[in-house]
N, C-alpha and C positions, 0 to 999 in steps of 0.2 A: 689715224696714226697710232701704230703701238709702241707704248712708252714702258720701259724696263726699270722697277723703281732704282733710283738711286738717292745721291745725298744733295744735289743739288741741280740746277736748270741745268747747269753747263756741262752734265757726264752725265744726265738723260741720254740714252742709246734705243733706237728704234731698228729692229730688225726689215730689211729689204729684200727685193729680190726682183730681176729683170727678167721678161721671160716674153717669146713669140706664142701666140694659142694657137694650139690645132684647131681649125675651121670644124663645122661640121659636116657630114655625116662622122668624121674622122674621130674629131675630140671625143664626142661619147661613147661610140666605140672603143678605141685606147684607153677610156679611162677605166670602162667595162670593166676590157679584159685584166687590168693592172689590180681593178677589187679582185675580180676573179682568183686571180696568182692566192689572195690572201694579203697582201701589201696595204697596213694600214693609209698611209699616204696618198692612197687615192680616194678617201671621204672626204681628203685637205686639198689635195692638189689635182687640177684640170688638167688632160694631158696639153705637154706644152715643150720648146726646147728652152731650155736654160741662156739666160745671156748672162747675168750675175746670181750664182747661188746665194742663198740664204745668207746675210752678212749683216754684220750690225752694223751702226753708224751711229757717228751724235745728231740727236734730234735736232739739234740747232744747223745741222748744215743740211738738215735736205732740202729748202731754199736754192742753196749752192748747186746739189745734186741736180734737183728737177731741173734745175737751168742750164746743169750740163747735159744731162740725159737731152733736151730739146736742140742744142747743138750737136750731139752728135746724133737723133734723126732727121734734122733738118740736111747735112753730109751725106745719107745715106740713102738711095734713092729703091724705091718697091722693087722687088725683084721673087721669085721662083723658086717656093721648096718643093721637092720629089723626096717621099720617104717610101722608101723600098726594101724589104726585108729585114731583118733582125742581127742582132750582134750582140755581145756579151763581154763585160770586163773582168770573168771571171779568166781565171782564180785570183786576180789583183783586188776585186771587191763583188756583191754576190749582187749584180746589175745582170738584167739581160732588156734590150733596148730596140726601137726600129730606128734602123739606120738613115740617115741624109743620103741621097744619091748625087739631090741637086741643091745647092745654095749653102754648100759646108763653108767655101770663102765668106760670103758674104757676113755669115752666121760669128766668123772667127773676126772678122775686121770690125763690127758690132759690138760684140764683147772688148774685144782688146779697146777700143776708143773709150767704151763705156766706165771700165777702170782704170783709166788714162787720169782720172777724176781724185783729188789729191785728197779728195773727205771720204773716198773708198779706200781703205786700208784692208787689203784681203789675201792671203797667205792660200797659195791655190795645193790643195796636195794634190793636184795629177794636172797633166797638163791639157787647157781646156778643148774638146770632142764635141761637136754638137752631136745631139741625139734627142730623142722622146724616149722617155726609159718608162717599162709597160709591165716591171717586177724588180722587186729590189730587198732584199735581204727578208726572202721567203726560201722553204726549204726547197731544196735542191729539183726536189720534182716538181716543184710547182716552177721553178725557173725554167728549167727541160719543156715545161708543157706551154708556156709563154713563149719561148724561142719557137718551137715548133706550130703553134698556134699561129704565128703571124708572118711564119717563114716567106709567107708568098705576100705579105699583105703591101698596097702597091696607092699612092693615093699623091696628086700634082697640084699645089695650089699657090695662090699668090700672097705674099707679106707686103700688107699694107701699113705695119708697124708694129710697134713693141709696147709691152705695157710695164708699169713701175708697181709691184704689188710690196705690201706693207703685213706682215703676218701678226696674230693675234697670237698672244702666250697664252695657253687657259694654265693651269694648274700642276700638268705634267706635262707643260713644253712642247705639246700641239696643239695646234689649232688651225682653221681654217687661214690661205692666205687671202689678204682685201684688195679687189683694186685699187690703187691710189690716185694713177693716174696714165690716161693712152697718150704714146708721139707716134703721130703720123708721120711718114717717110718721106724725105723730099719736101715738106710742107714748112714753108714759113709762119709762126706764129706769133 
């Protein structure tokens, strides 16, 4: 658990994040190419889609959290990603990503339940896209040669659940993210 100093137990904030892994051959791959671009983020971050970005919370409710995160994979039964070529949020922000072809619903009904969660307080600026984003605020050619790089890239595999990872703050506010903890899909626990 990473703990953000404050002044006392009760406004202790530990930053979070929900996230599906890309299997492998896939993950190492994607995270490859994402060093490649030049994108620090990828010595931190495994490629993966997003179900809650990075957000803080009080350290006394992840208790609450992990017990919600277990009800809503318990709801949610294994199901089929297909990530099939590339996409880009530019010029909105300087993202170029591989696309979902298959399991964009399931990916959105996951998150939306996940922050359903009344000790997640999170102010979304865009409105939530699954993706594996594989370059992200590197220069412009490097983003061009990532889009193009994995234009064709094509890979079908099964979600057996989501993980709850906890980031570590070193010094200058990166650091690798930890796992916290796995929910298995459909699985009563």
């Amino acid at each position: 658990m990473t703990e953000v100093a404050s002044t006392s137990a009760d406004t202790a904030t530990t930053r979070i994040g929900v996230a599906i892994d890309i299997p492998e051959p896939w993950g190492a791959q994607l995270t490859r190419r994402r060093a490649e671009s030049g994108d620090p983020q990828a010595a931190y971050t495994p490629a993966h889609v997003t179900l809650l970005g990075p957000t803080e919370v009080r350290s006394a409710a992840l208790p609450a959290i992990e017990k919600h995160l277990e009800a809503v994979a318990t709801g949610q039964q294994p199901f089929t990603i297909h990530l099939r070529g590339t996409g880009t949020f530019r010029p909105v922000t300087e993202v170029v990503f591989v696309t979902l072809a298959v399991g964009i619903s399931e990916c959105e009904m996951l998150a939306a339940a996940i922050t359903a969660s009344e000790e997640i307080q999170r102010d979304a600026r865009f409105p939530y896209h699954p993706h594996v984003t594989v370059a992200q605020d590197v220069p412009s050619a490097a983003l061009d040669a990532a889009f193009d790089d994995l234009a064709e890239f094509d890979a079908r595999f099964g979600v057996p659940g989501f993980t709850l990872f906890s980031h570590d703050l070193a010094g200058d506010g990166e650091g690798p993210w930890r796992r916290r903890r796995e929910y298995p899909l459909g699985s009563l626990r």
